[in-house]
Backbone as a chain_set.jsonl record, in Angstrom:
{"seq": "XXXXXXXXXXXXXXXXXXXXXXXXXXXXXXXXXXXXXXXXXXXXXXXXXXXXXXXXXXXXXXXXXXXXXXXXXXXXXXXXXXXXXXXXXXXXXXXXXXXXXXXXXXXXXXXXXXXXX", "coords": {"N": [[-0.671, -0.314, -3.196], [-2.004, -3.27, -2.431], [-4.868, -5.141, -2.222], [-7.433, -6.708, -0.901], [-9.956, -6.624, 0.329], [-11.073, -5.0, 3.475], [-10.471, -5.713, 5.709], [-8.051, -7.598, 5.421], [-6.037, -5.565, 6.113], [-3.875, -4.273, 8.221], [-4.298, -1.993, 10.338], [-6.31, -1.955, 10.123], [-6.943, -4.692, 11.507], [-5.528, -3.952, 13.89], [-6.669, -1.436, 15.047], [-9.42, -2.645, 15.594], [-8.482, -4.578, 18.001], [-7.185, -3.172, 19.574], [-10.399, -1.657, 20.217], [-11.447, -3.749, 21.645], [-9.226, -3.898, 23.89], [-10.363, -1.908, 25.262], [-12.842, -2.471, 25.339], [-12.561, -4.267, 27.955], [-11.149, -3.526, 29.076], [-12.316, -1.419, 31.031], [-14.665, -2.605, 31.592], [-15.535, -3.2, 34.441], [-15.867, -0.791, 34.913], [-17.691, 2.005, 36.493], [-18.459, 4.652, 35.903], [-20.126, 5.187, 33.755], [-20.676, 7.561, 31.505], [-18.271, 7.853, 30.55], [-17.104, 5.419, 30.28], [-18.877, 4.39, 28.081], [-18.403, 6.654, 26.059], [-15.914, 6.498, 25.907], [-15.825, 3.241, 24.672], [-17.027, 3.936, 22.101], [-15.561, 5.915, 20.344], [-13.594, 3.859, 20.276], [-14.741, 1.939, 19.11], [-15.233, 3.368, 16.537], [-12.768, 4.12, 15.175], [-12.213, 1.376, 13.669], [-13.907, 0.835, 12.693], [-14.576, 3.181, 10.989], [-12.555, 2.776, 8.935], [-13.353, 0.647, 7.897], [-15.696, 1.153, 6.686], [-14.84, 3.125, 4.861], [-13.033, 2.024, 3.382], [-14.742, 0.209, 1.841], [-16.473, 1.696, 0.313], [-14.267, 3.084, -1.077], [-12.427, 5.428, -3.356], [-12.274, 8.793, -2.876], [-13.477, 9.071, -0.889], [-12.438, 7.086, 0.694], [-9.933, 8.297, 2.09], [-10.979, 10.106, 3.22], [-13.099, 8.937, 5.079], [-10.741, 7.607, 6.524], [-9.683, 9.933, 7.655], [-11.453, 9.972, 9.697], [-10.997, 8.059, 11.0], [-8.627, 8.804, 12.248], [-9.26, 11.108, 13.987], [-11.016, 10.03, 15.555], [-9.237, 8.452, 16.758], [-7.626, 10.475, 18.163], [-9.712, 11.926, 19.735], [-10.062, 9.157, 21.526], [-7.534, 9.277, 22.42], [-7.246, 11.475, 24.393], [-9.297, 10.957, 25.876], [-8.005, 8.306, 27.457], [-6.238, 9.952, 28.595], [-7.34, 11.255, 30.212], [-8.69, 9.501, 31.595], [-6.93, 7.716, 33.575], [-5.708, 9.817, 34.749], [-8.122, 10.595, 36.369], [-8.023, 7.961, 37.854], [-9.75, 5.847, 36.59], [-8.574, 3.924, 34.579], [-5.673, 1.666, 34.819], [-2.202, 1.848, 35.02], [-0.496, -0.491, 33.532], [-2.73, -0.596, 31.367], [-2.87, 1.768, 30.471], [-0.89, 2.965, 29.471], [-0.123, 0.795, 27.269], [-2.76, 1.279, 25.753], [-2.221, 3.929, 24.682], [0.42, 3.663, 23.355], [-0.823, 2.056, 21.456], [-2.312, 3.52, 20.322], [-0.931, 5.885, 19.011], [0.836, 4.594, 17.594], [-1.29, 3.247, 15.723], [-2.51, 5.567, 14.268], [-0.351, 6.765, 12.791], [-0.054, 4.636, 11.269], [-2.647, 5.206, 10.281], [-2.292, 7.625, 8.762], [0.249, 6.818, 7.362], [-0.86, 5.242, 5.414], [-3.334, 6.847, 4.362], [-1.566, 8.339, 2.788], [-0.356, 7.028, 1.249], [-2.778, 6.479, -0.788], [-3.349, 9.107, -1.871], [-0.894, 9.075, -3.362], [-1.082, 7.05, -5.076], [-2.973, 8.424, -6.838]], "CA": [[-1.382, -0.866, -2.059], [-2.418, -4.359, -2.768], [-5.238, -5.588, -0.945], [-8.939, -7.233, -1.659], [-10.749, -5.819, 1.6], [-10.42, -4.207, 4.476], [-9.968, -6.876, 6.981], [-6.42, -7.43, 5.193], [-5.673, -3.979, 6.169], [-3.58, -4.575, 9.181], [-4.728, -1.065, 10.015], [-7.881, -2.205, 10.735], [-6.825, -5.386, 12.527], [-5.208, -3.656, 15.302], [-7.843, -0.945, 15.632], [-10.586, -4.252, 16.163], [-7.974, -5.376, 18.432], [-7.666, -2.086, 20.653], [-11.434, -1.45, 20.79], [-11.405, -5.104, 21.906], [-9.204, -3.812, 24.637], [-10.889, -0.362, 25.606], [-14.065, -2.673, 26.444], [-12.273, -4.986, 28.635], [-10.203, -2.966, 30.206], [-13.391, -0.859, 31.123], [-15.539, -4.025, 31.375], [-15.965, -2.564, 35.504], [-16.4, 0.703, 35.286], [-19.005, 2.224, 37.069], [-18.64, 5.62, 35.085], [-21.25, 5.16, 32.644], [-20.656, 7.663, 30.521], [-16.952, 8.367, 29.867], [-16.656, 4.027, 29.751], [-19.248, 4.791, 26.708], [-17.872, 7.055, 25.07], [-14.339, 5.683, 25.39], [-16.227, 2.428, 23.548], [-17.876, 4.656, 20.909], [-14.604, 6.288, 19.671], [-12.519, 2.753, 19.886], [-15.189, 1.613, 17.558], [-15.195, 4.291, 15.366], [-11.508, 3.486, 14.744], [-12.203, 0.386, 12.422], [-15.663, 1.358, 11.646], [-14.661, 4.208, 9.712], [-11.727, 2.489, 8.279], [-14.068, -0.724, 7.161], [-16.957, 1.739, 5.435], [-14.022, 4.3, 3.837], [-12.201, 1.168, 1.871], [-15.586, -0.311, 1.284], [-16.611, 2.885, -0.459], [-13.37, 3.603, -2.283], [-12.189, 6.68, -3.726], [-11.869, 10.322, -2.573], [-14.407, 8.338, 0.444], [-11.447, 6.472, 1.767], [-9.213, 9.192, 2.797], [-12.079, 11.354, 4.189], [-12.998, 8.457, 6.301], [-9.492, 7.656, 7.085], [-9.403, 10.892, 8.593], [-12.018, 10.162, 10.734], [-11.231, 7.124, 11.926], [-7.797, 9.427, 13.237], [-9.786, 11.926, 14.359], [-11.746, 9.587, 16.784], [-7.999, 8.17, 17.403], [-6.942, 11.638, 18.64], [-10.335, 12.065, 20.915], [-9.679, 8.159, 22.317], [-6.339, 8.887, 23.062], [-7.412, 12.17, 24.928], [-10.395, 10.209, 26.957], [-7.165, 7.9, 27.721], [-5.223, 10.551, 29.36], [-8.414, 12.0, 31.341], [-9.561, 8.048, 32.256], [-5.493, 7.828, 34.028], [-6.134, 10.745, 35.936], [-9.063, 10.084, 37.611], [-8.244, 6.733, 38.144], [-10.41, 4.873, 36.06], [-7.656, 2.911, 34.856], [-4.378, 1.19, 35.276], [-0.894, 1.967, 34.438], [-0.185, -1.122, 32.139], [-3.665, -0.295, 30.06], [-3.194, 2.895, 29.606], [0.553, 2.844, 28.633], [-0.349, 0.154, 26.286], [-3.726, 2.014, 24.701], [-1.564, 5.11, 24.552], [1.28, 3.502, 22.462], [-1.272, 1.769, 20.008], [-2.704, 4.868, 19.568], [0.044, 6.594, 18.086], [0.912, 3.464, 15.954], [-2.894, 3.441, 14.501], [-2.503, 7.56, 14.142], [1.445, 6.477, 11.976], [-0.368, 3.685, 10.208], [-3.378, 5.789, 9.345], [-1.916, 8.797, 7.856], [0.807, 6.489, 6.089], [-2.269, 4.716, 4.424], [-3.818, 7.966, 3.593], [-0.588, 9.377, 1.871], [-0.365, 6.042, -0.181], [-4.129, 6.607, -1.42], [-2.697, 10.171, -2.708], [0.269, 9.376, -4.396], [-1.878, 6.469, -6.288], [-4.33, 9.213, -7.729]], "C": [[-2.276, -2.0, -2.57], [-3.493, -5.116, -1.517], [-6.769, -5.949, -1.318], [-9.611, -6.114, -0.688], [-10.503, -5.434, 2.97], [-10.314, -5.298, 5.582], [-8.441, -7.577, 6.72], [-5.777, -6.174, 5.673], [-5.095, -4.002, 8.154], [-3.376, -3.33, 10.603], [-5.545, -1.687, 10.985], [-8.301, -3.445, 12.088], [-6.684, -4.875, 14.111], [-5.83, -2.32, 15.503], [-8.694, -1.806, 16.291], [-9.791, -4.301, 17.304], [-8.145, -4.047, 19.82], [-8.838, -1.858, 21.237], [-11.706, -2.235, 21.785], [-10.981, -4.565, 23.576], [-9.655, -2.781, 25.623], [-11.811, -1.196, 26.487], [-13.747, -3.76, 27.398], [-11.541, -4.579, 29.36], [-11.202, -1.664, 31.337], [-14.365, -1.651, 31.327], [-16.451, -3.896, 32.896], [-16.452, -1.682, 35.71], [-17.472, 0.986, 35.515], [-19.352, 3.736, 36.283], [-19.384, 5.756, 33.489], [-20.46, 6.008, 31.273], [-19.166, 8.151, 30.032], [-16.364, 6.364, 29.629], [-17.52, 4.364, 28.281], [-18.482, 5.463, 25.729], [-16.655, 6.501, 24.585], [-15.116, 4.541, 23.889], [-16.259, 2.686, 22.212], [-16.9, 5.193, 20.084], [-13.367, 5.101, 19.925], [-13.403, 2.439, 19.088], [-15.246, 2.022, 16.517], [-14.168, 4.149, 14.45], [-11.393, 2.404, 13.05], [-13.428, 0.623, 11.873], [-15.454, 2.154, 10.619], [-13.498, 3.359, 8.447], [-12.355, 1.475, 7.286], [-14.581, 0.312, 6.257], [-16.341, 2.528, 4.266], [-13.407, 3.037, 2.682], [-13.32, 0.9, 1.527], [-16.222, 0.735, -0.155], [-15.844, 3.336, -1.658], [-13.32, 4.918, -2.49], [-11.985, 7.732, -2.742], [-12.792, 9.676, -0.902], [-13.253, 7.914, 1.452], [-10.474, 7.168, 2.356], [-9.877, 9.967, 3.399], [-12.29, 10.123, 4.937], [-11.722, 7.867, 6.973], [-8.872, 8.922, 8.238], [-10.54, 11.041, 10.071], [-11.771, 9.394, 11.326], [-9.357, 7.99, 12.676], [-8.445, 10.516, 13.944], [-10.571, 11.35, 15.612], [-10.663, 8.326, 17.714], [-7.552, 8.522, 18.716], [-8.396, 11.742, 19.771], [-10.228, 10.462, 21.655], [-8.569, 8.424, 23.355], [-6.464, 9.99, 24.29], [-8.384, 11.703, 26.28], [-9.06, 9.477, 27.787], [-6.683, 8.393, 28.847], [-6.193, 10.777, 30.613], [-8.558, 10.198, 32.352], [-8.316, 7.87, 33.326], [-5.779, 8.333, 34.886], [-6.613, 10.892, 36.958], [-9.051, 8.843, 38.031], [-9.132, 5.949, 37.796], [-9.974, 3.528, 35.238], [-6.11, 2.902, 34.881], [-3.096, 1.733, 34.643], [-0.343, 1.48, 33.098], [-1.377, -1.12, 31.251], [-3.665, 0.736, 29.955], [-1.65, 3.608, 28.854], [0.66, 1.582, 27.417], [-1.546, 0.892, 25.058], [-2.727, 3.127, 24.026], [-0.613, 4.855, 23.303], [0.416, 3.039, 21.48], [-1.913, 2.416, 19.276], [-2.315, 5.466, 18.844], [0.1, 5.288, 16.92], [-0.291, 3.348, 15.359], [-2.794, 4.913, 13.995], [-1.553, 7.099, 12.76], [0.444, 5.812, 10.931], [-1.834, 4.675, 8.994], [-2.716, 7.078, 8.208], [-0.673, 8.257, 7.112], [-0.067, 5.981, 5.025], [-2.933, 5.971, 3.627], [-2.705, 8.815, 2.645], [-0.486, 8.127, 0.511], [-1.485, 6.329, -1.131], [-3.683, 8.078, -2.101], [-1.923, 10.017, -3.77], [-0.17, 8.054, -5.339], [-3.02, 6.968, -7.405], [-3.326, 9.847, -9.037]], "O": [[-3.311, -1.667, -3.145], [-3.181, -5.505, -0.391], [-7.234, -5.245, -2.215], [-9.733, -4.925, -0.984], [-9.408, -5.749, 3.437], [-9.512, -4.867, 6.411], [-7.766, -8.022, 7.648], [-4.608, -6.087, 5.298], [-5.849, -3.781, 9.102], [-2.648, -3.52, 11.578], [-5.473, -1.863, 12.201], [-9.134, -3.442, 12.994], [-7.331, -5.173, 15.115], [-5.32, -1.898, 16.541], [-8.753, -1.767, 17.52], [-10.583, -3.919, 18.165], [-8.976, -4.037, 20.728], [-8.873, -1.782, 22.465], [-12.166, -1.752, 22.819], [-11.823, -4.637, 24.472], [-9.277, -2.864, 26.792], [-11.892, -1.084, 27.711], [-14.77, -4.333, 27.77], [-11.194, -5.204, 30.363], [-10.656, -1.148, 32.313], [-15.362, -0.963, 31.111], [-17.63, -4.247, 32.934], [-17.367, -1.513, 36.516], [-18.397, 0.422, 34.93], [-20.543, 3.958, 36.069], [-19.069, 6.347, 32.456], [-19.868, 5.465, 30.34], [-19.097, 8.879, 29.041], [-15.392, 6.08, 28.929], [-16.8, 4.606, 27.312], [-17.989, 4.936, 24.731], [-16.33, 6.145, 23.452], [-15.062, 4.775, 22.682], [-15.751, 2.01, 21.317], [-17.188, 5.05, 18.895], [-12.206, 5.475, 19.757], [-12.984, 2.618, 17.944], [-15.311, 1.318, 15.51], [-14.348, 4.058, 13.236], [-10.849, 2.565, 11.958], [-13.794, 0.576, 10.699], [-15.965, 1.999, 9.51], [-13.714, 3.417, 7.237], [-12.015, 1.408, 6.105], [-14.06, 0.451, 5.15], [-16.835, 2.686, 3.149], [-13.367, 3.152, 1.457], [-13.383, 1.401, 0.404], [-16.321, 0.397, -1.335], [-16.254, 3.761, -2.739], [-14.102, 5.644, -1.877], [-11.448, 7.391, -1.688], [-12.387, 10.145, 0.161], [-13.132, 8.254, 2.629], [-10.027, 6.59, 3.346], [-9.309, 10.641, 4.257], [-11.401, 10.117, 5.789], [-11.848, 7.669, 8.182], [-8.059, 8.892, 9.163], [-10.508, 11.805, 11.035], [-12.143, 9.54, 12.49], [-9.03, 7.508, 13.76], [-7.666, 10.817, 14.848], [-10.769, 12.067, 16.593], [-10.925, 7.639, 18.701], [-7.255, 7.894, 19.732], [-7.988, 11.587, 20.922], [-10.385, 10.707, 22.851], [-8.504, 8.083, 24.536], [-5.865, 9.633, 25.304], [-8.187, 12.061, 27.441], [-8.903, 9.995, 28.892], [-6.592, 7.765, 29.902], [-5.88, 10.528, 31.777], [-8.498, 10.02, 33.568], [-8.896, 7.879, 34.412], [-6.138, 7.744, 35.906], [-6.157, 11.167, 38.067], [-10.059, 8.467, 38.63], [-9.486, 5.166, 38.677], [-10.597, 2.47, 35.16], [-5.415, 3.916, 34.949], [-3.242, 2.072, 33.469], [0.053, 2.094, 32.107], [-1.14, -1.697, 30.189], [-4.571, 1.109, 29.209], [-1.5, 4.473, 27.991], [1.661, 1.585, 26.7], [-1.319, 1.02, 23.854], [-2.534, 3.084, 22.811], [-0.701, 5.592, 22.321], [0.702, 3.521, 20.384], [-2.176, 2.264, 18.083], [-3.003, 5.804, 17.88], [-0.426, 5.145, 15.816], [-0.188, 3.364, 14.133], [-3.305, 5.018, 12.88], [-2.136, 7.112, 11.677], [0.166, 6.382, 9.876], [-1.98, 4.785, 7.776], [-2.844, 7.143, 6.985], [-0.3, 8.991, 6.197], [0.054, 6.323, 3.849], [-3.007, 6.003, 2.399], [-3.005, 9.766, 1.924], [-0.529, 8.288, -0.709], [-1.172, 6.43, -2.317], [-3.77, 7.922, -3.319], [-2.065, 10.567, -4.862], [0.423, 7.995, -6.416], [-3.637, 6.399, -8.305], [-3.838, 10.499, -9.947]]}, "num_chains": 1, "name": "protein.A"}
């Protein structure tokens, strides 16, 4: 895994890029606090991913797991936000799929960081 910092980490790009769309696709909402939180766990996404490479070591796979871990509660807010109609069809069949592909990408990243120890 060749790579200076985490903003090469294309990983991390399209986390940024999702949160990006969480708060714009939410940019109306009158639901205070489930538009928050949504925010709070799309940022978490690259947040954890930035501070875990920055860190290095046995660090970067423990926060790797968090930034899937606040994947897996996004993608769950997702399903609930659908439901009640908070939003649309084509944003939440788009969040939904880049969810899984950030989920794929993280835990292939975290198996590379293994089999380099």
């Amino acid at each position: 895994m060749a790579y200076r910092s985490f903003e090469e980490l294309e990983v991390w790009k399209r986390a940024c890029q999702l949160a990006v769309m969480v708060y714009q696709t939410l940019q109306g909402c009158n639901d205070f606090g489930m538009r928050d939180q949504m925010q709070r766990a799309a940022v978490s996404i690259p947040s954890n991913i930035a501070e875990g490479c920055e860190r290095g070591g046995k660090d970067f796979a423990r926060f790797l797991r968090i930034a899937q871990g606040s994947a897996a509660e996004l993608r769950t807010q997702v399903y609930i936000a659908r439901k009640i109609g908070l939003i649309a069809d084509a944003p939440y069949l788009a969040m939904l799929d880049e969810l899984k592909q950030i989920a794929k990408m993280l835990t292939g990243l975290g198996r590379s960081l293994n089999t380099e120890r």
